[in-house]
MARKOL-608521 format. One line per field, with one value per residue (C-alpha): residue number from 0; chain; y, x, z. Coordinates in steps of 0.5 Angstrom, whole numbers, plus 2048, in hexadecimal, padded with zeros to 3 digits. Layout:
i: c(NUM,...)
ch: c(A,...)
y: c(Y,...)
x: c(X,...)
z: c(Z,...)
***
This chain:
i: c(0,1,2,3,4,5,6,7,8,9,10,11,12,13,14,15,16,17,18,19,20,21,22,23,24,25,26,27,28,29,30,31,32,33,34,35,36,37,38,39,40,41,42,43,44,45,46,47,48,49,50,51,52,53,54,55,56,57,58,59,60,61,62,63,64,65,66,67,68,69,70,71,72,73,74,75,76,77,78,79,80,81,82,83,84,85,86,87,88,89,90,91,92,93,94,95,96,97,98,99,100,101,102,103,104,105,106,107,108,109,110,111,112,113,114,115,116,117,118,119,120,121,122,123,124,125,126,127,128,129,130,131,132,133,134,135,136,137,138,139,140,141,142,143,144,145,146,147,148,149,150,151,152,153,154,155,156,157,158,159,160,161,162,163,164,165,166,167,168,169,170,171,172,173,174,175,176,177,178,179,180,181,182,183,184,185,186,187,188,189,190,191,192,193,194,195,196,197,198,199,200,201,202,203,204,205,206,207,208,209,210,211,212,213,214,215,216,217,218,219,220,221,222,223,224,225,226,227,228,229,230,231,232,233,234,235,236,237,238,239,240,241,242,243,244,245,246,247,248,249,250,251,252,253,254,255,256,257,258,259,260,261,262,263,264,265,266,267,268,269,270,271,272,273,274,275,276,277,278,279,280,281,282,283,284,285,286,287,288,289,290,291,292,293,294,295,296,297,298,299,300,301,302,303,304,305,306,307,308,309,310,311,312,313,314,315,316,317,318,319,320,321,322,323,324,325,326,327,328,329,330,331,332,333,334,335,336,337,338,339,340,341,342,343,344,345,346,347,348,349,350,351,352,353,354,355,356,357,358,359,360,361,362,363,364,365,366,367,368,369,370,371,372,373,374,375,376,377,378,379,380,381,382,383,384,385,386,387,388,389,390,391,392,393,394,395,396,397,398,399,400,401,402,403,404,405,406,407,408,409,410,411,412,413,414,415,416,417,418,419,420,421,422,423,424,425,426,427,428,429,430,431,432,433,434,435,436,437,438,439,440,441,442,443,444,445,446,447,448,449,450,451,452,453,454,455,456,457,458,459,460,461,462,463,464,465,466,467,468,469,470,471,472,473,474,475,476,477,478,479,480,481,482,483,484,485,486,487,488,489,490,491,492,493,494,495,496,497,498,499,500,501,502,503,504,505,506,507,508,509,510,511,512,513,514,515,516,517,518,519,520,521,522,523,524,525,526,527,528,529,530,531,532,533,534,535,536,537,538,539,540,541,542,543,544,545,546,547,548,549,550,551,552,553,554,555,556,557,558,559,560,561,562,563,564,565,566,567,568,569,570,571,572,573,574,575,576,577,578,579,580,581,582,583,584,585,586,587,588,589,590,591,592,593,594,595,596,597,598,599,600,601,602,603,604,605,606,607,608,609,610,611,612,613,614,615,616,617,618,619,620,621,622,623,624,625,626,627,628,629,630,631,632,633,634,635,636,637,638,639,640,641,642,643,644,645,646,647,648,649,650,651,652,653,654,655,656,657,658,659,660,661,662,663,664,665,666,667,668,669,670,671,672,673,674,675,676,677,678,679,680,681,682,683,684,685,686,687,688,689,690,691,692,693,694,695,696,697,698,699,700,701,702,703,704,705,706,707,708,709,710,711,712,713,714,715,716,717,718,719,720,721,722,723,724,725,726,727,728,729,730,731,732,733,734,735,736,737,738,739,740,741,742,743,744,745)
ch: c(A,A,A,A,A,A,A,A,A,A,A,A,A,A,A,A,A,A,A,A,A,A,A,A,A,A,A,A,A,A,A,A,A,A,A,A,A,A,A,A,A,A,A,A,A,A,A,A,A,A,A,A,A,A,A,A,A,A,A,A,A,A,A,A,A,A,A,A,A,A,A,A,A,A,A,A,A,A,A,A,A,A,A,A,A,A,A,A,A,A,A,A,A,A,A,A,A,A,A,A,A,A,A,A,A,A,A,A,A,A,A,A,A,A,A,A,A,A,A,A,A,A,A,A,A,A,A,A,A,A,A,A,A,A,A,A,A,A,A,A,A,A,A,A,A,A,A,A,A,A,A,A,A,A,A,A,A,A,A,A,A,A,A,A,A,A,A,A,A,A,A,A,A,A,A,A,A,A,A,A,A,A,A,A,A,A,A,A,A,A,A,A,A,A,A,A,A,A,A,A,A,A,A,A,A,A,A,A,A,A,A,A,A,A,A,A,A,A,A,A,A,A,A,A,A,A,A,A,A,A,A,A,A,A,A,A,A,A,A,A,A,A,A,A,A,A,A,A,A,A,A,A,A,A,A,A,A,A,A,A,A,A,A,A,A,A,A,A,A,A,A,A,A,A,A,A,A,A,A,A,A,A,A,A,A,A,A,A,A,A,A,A,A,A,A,A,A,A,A,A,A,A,A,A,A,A,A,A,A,A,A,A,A,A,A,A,A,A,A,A,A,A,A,A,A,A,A,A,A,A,A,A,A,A,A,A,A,A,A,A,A,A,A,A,A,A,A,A,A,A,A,A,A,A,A,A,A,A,A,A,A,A,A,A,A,A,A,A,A,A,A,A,A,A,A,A,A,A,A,A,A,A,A,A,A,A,A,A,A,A,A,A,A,A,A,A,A,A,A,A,A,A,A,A,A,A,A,A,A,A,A,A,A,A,A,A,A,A,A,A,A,A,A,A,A,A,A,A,A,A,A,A,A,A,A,A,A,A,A,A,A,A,A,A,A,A,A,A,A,A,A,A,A,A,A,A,A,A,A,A,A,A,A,A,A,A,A,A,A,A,A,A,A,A,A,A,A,A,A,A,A,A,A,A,A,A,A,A,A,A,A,A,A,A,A,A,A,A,A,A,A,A,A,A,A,A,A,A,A,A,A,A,A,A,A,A,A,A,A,A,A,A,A,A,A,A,A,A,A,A,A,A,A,A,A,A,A,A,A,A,A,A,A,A,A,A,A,A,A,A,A,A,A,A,A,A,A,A,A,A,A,A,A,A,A,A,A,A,A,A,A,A,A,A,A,A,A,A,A,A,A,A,A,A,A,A,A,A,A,A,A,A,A,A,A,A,A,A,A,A,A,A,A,A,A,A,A,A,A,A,A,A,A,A,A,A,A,A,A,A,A,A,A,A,A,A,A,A,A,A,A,A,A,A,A,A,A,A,A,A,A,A,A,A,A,A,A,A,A,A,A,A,A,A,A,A,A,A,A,A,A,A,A,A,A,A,A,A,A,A,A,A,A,A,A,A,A,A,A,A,A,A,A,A,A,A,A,A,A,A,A,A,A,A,A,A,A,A,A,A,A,A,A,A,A,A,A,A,A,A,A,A,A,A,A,A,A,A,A,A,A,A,A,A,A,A,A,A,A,A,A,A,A,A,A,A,A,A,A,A,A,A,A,A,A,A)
y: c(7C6,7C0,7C2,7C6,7BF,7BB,7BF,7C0,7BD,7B7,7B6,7B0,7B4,7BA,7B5,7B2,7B8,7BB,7B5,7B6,7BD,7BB,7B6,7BB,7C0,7BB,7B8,7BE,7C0,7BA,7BB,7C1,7BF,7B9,7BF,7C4,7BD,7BC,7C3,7C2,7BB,7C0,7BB,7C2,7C5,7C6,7C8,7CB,7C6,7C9,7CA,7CD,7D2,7D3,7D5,7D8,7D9,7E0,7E4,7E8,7ED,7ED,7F4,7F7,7FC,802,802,806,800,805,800,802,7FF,7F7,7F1,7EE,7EA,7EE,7F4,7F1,7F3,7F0,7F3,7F2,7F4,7F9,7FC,7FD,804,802,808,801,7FC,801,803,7FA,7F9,7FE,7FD,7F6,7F2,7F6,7EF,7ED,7EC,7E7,7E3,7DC,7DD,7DE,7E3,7DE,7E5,7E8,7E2,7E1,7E9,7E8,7E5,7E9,7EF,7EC,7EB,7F3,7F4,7F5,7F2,7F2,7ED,7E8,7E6,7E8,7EA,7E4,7E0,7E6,7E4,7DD,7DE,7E3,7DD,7D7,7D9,7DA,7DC,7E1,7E0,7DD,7E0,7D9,7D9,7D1,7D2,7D7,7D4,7CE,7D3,7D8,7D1,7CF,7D7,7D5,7CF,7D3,7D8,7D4,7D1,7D7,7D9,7D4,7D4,7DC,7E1,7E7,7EC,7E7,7E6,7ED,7EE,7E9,7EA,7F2,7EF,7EB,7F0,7F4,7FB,7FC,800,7FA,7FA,7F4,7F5,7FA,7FC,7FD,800,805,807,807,80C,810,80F,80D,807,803,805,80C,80C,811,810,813,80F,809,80A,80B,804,800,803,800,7FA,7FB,7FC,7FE,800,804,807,808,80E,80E,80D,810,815,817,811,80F,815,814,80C,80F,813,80D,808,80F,80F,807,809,80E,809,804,809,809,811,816,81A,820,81C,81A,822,824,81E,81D,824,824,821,81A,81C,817,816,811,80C,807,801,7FE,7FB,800,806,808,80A,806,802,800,7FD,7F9,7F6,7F4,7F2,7ED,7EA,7E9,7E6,7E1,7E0,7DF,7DB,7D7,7D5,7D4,7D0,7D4,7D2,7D1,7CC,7C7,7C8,7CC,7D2,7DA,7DE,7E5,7E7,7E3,7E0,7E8,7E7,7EE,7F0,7F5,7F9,7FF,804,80B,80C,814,813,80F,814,81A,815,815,81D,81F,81A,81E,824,826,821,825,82A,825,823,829,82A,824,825,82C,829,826,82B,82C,825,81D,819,814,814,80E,80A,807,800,803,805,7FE,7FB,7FF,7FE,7F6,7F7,7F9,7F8,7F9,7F6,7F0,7EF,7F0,7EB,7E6,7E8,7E5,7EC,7EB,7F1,7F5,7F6,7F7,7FD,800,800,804,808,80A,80E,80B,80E,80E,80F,813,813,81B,81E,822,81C,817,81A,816,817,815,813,80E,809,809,811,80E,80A,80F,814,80F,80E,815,815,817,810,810,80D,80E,80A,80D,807,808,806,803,7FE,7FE,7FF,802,808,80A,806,80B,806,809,810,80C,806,805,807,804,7FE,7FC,7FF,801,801,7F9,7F8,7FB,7FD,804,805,809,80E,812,810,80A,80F,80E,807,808,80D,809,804,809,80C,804,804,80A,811,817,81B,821,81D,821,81E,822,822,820,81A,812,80D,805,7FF,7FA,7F2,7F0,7F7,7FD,802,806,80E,812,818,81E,821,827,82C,829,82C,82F,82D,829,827,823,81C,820,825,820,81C,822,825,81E,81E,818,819,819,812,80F,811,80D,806,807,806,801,7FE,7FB,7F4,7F8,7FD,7F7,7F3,7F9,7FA,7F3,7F4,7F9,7F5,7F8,7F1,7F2,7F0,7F5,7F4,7F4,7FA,801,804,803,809,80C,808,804,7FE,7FE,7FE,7FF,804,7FF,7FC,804,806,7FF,802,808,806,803,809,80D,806,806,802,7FC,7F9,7F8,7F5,7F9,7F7,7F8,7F2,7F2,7EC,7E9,7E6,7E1,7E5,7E2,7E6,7DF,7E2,7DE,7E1,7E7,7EA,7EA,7F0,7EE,7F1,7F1,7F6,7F8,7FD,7FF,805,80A,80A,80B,811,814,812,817,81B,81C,81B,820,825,823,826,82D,82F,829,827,826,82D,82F,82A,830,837,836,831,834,82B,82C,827,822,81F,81C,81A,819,81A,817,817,812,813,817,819,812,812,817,814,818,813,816,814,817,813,812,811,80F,810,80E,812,810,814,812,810,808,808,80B,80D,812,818,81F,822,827,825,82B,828,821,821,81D,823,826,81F,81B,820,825,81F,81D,824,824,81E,820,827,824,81E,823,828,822,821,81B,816,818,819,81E,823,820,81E,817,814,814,80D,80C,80A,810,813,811,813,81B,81D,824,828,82D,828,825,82A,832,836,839,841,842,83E,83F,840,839,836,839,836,82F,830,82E)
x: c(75D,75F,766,766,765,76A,76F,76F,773,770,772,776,77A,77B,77E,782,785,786,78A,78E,78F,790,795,79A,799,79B,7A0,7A3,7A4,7A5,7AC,7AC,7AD,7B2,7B6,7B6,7B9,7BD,7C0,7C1,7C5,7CA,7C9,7C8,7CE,7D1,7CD,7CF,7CF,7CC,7D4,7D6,7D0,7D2,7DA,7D9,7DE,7DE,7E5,7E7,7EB,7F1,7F1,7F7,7F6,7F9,7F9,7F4,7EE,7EF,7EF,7F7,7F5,7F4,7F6,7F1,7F0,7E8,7E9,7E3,7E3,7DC,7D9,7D4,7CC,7CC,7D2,7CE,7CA,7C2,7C3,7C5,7C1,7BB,7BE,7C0,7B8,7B5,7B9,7B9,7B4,7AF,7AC,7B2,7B1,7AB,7AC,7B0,7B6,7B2,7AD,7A8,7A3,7A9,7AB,7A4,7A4,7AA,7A6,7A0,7A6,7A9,7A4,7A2,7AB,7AD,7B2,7B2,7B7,7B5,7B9,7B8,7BE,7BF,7C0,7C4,7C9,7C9,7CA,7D1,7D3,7D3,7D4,7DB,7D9,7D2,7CC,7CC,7CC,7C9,7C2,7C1,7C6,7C3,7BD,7C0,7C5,7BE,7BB,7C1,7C1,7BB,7BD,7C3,7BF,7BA,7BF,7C2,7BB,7BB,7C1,7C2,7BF,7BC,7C2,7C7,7C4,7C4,7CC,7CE,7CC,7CF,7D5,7D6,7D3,7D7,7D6,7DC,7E3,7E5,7E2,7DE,7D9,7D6,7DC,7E1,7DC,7DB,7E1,7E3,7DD,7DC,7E2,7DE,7DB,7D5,7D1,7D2,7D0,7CA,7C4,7C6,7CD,7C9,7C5,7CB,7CE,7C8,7C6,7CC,7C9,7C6,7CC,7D3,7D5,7CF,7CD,7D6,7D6,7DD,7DB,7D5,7D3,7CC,7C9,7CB,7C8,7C2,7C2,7C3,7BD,7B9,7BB,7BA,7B3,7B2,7B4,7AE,7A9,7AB,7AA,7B1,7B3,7AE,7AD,7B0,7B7,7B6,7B4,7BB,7C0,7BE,7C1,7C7,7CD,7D1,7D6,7DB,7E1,7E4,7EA,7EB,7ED,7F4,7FA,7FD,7F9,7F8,7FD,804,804,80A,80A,804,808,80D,808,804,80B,80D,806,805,80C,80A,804,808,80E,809,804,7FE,7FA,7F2,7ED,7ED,7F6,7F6,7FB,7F7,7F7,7F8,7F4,7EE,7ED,7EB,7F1,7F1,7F8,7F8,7FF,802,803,7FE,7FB,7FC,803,803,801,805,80B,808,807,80D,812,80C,80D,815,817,815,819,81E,81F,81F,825,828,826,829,82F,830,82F,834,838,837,835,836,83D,840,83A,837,838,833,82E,82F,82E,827,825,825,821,81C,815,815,81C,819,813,816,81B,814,813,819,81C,823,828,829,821,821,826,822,81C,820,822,81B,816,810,80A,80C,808,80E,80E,80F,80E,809,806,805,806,806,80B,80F,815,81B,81B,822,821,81C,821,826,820,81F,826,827,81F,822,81F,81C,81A,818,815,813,813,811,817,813,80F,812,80C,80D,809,80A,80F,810,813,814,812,80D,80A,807,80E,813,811,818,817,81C,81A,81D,81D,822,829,82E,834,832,839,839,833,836,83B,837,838,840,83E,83A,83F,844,83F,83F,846,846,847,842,83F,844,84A,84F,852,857,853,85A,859,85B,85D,85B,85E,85B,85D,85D,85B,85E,85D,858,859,852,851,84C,846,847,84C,84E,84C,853,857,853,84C,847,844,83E,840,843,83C,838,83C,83E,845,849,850,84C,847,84E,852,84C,84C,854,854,84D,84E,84A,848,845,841,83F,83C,838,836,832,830,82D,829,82D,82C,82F,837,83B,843,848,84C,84E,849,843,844,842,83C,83F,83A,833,82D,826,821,81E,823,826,821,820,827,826,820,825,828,821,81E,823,828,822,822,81B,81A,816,80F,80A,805,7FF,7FC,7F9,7F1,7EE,7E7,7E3,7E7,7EC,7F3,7F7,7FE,800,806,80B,810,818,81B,822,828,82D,830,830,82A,830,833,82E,82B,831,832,82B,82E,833,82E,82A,830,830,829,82B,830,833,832,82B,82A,826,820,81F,822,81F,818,817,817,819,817,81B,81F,826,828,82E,82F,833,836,83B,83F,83E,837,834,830,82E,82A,827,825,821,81F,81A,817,811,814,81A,81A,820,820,823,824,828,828,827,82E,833,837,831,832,832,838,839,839,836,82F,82F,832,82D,82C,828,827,823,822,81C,818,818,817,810,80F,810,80C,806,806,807,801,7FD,7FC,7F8,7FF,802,808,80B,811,813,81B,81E,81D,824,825,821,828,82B,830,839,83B,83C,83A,838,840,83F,840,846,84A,84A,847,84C,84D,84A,844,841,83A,839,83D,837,831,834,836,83D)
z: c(7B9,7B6,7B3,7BA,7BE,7B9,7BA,7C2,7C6,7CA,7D1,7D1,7CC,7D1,7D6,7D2,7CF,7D6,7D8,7D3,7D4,7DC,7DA,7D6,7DC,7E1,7DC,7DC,7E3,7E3,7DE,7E2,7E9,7E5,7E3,7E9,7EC,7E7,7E8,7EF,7EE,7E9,7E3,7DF,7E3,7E9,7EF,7F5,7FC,801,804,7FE,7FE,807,804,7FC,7F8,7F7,7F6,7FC,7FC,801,805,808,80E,811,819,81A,816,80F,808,805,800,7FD,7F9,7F5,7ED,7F0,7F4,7F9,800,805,809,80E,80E,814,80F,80A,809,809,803,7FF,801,800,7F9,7F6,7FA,7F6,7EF,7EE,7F3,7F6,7F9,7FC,803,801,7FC,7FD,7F8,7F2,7F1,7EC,7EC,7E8,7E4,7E1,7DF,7DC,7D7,7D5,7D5,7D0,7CC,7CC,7CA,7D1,7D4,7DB,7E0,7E4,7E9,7F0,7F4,7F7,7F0,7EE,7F4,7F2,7EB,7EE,7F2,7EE,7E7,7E4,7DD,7E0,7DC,7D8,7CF,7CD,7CC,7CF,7D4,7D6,7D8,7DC,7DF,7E2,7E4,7E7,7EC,7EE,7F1,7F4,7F6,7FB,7FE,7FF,803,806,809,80A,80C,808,80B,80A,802,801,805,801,7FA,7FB,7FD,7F6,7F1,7EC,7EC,7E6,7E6,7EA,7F0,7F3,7F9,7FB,7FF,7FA,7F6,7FC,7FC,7F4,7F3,7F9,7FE,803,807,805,80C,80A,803,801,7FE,7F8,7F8,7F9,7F3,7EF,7F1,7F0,7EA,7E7,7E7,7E1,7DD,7E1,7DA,7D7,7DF,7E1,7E4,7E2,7DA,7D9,7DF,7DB,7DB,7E2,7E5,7E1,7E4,7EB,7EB,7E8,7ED,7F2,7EE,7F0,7F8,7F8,7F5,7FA,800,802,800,800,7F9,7FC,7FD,7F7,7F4,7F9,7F5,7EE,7EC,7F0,7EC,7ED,7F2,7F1,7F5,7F0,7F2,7ED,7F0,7EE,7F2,7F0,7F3,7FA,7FF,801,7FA,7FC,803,800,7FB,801,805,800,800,807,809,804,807,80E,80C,808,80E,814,80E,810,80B,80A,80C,806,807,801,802,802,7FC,7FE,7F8,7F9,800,803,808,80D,80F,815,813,818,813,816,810,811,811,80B,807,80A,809,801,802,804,7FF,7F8,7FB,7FC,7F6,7F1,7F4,7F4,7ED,7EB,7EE,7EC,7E4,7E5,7E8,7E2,7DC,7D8,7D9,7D7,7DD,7D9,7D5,7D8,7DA,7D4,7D8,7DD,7D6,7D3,7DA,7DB,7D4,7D6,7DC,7D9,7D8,7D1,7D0,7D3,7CF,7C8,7CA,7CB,7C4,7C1,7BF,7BE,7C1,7BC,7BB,7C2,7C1,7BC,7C0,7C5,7C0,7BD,7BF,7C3,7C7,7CE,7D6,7DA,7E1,7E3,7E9,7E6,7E4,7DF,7D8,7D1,7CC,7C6,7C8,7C6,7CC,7CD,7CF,7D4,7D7,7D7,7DB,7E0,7E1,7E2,7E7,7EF,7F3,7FB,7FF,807,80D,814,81A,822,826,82C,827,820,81E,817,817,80F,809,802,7FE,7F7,7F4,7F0,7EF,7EA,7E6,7EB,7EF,7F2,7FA,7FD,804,805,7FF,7FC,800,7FF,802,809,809,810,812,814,819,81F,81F,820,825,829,82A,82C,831,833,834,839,834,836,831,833,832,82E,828,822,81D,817,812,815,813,815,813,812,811,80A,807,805,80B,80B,80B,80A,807,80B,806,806,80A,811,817,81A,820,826,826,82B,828,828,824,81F,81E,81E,818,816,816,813,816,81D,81B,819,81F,822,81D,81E,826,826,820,81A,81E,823,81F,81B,820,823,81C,81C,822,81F,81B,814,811,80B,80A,80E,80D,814,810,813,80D,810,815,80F,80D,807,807,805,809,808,80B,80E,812,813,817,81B,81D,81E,823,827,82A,82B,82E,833,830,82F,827,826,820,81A,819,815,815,81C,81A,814,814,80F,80C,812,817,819,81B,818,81A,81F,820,826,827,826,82B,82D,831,82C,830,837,839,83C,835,831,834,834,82C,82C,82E,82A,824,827,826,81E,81D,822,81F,81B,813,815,818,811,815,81A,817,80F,810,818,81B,822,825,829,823,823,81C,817,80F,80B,804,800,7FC,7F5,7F8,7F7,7FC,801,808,80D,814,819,821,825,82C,828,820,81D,815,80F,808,803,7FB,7F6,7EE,7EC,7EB,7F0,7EA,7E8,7EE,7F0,7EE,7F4,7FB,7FD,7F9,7F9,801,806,809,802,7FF,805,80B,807,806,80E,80F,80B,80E,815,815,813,818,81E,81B,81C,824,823,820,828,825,82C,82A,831,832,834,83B,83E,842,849,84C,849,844,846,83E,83F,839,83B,839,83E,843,840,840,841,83C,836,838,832,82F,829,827,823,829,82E,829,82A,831,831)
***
């Protein structure tokens, strides 16, 4: 009894004792509170202001889109696109609560139930994450480096969550949290956001992802690599299926829906995310140019006067391109270019195209990629030499797809140069919105575009132009000419005498038969009674902006143009002789819908209206019974189109463009270099080179109803039509009139 009562505790004891132990527990709160506040201040790192938290940095993908509202495709360091909470499947929403914040719709930012139990699961050697949808947002938002691998900083880091995350509860509402927090996360393969994620995996929008396709996204988020569906399929499904488990314990499916899912396998639709892929790469790549020109030139910048970063300020550029006809331009080029090289590279069996060109060889070794990187390394020339000459593991472009060989470099030079090239783009006259750009056959290899990039020589396409001024000067289409060879001085040059391509048609011919056929003794009889100056001028007005010499040649299309300038030309006959100038931007928005620039139409008369309805005519003749009579009779095109191919000299370049009242369209083929060519005219002859390619263009336009592109013809002036363009009229009938005569209605 006595040992008992000397060793109990007397009461003055206790008191103190617990003072004490008060005392430590108040310090510590104390020392807490000091250093949540510290926190706070930012003495352990910088904390987010309350404007910062109302304007996160975030990396946002610019989005490029079709005139129908469908994503072209994006530019990004972070293939992160936003969208809004009313755009997001309730399946998501639903499957993230259900995985990873069961309580999320009642605690403050900070789960303190779950962050106790951490410890205690910790203790049995379970790991179990702590931090609430809302931390895990402000983790996303305002850390660069994530989270953090050291073990102290990562202490101060989680505190530093919890700061942020309040202020974000107390500032936004649980939709706007969760929406936000979608925006930001990483679901791997490059795709930032529930929206790139959507179309990365699945091909579709994040409002009409499922169940099954929700589980799978927010299961990624417990490891995008070891749950990739891409990389490790298997796991990934048994991941779907335990998230879909949660969603059943949470009430939010029944365990019927998840008996009908868990065996059904991943149905993925995936598109991986890179500049490169998706539809009109090419015109993408012009376009990023030309609006960080336009913002540049009219000093749009952003409100703190930075300027923008296509790649990170989630710009949204409204394009003209019709997403169908994009991909029915594409379509078309795949489809008859394989034909085509076929041709070409049979063509040339037996010979060598290069005898002759090893300038051209050295100069393609020097352009590319792998020249320039050697050269960065300090190799000297002759190791250079030898690197070309010594076999290495090459990726080849071929129309039947990429193939990895082992090839010397230098060959793959000389296959390149030996690749046909083409490029295409399909325009509205009334508008000159551009419907659809093919810059290249493939971007991936080629990045060069050749729609306003690059410019060719144009050849015969370039024949209406002479023609229209002839038609201006007062000649009908049913004028007669003697079909013989003519000569044209002209001051300070030789004079000028062309020759026809091919066999001449014998005796007299109208102007409108020589068109159709394209004769050259007929467009430069025209360039001899109208001269060059003339035909230049008419050219610029034209909107040709490239140079254009005043000399008798360019009857015959001897300058260089561009597509894209080609077909705002040829827009001006069927738009009733106005220029409208070739547009392919709407508008450009920042990422909270503010337009920062609108387009205006350019418009301006070239040519007077009766002129130009008579030239369709005559270009409509070319397709009846023309060098374009292949459109109808071999690929069945009949609607109301007028046109003109062309060919330059030794098979270079073969162009075919085309109007209708609704489309004008340009294409062009050739090699890199002018001096690789076919070797018949039979086969590199614009009318086999260009021409098929519009024609798979133009049958799959018209069996879509919803682009409206009408067979209707031209509208003929309101005031009427002086130029007698109908041959029956001008003159009597022949007694005997042939069969090819009737088709053209001479």
């Amino acid at each position: 009894m006595n040992y008992r009562k000397n060793n109990s505790l007397s009461p003055e004891l206790i008191r103190k004792y617990n003072w004490r132990i008060w005392k430590v527990l108040i310090a510590g709160i104390i020392a807490f509170a000091i250093f949540i506040i510290m926190i706070g201040f930012g003495v352990f790192g910088e904390i987010p202001s309350f404007r910062a938290i109302e304007h996160p940095k975030s990396n946002e993908a610019t989005e490029v889109i079709s005139e129908e509202g469908k994503v072209l495709g994006t530019y990004f360091v972070k293939n992160r696109s936003n969208v809004n909470y009313s755009e997001i499947s309730p399946n998501v929403i639903n499957a993230l609560i259900a995985t990873e914040d069961i309580r999320y719709r009642s605690h403050s930012g900070i789960d303190f139930k779950r962050t106790f139990t951490i410890f205690l699961y910790a203790l049995t050697g379970k790991k179990q994450g702590g931090s609430t949808i809302t931390q895990q947002l402000a983790l996303n938002l305002f850390s660069e480096e994530g989270r953090a691998k050291n073990f102290a900083k990562r202490i101060i880091q989680k505190f530093q969550e919890w700061v942020i995350a309040i202020k974000l509860e107390r500032n936004y509402t649980k939709e706007e949290i969760i929406t936000m927090y979608l925006n930001t996360v990483d679901f791997g393969n490059n795709a930032y956001g529930i929206k790139s994620a959507a179309r990365v995996y699945f091909n579709t929008t994040p409002d009409k992802l499922t169940v099954p396709q929700a589980a799978v996204l927010i299961g990624l988020q417990k490891g995008i690599t070891r749950y990739s569906p891409t990389k490790n399929p298997e796991r990934s499904l048994e991941r779907r299926n335990t998230v879909m488990a949660l969603m059943v314990k949470e009430g939010y499916i029944t365990q019927d829906q998840l008996a009908g899912e868990k065996d059904k396998p991943l149905n993925l639709h995936f598109n991986a995310a890179t500049t490169n892929d998706g539809i009109a790469p090419y015109f993408r790549s012009v376009l990023k140019t030309e609006v960080k020109k336009i913002l540049e030139e009219r000093s749009i910048n952003k409100a703190d006067g930075t300027p923008y970063d296509l790649d990170r300020d989630g710009l949204k550029i409204y394009t003209t391109i019709n997403y169908d006809m994009q991909v029915y331009a594409e379509e078309a080029q795949k489809e008859y270019m394989k034909t085509l090289q076929a041709q070409f590279t049979k063509s040339w069996k037996g010979r060598n195209p290069f005898k002759g060109l090893d300038q051209l060889i050295d100069q393609g070794i020097k352009r590319s990629d792998r020249y320039k990187a050697l050269k960065l390394e300090g190799k000297s020339d002759e190791e250079i030499t030898t690197d070309f000459n010594t076999p290495s593991k090459l990726t080849i472009f071929t129309w039947r797809g990429n193939i990895d060989t082992l090839m010397k470099p230098i060959d793959s030079v000389k296959y390149y140069k030996l690749l046909l090239r083409n490029a295409m783009m399909a325009m509205d006259p009334k508008t000159g919105n551009i419907k659809a750009w093919v810059g290249g056959i493939n971007f991936e290899h080629f990045k060069y575009d050749q729609v306003k990039m690059g410019k060719r020589q144009v050849g015969s396409t370039a024949k209406p132009f002479t023609y229209a001024v002839a038609i201006e000067n007062g000649y009908s289409p049913c004028f007669e000419v003697l079909n013989e060879p003519v000569t044209i001085s002209n001051p300070g040059s030789p004079d000028w005498t062309p020759r026809n391509s091919g066999t001449p048609l014998p005796g007299k011919i109208t102007l409108q038969k020589g068109l159709a056929f394209s004769q050259n003794y007929i467009a430069a009889f025209l360039m001899k009674e109208v001269g060059p100056t003339a035909v230049m001028n008419e050219i610029k007005k034209m909107g040709i902006t490239s140079e254009v010499p005043a000399v008798p040649s360019i009857a015959l299309g001897t300058f260089d143009a561009s597509i894209y300038d080609m077909v705002g030309a040829y827009g001006v006959f069927a738009n009733k002789g106005a220029w409208t100038q070739p547009n392919f931007i709407t508008k450009i928005e920042d990422k909270n819908g503010v337009v920062l620039y609108e387009s205006k139409p350019i418009i301006k008369v070239a040519m007077n209206e009766e002129v130009a309805y008579v030239m369709t005519r005559m270009l409509r003749g070319v397709i009846t019974g023309g060098t374009g009579s292949r459109l109808s009779y071999k690929y069945k095109i009949n609607g109301a189109i007028g046109g003109k191919t062309g060919t330059t000299q030794n098979n270079s370049d073969g162009w075919f463009m085309a109007i209708s009242p609704d489309l004008v369209a340009g294409v062009w083929t050739g090699c890199e270099d002018r001096a690789f060519h076919f070797t018949s005219t039979r086969d590199g002859e614009g009318a086999n080179s260009a021409l098929p390619i519009y024609a798979g263009f133009m049958k799959r336009v018209y069996a879509n109803p919803n682009l409206k592109v009408t067979k209707n013809d031209f509208d003929p002036p309101a005031s009427g039509v002086n130029i007698i363009y109908d041959c029956n009229q001008y003159q009597p009938q022949e007694q005997t009139t042939t069969e090819l005569d009737k088709k053209l209605g001479f």
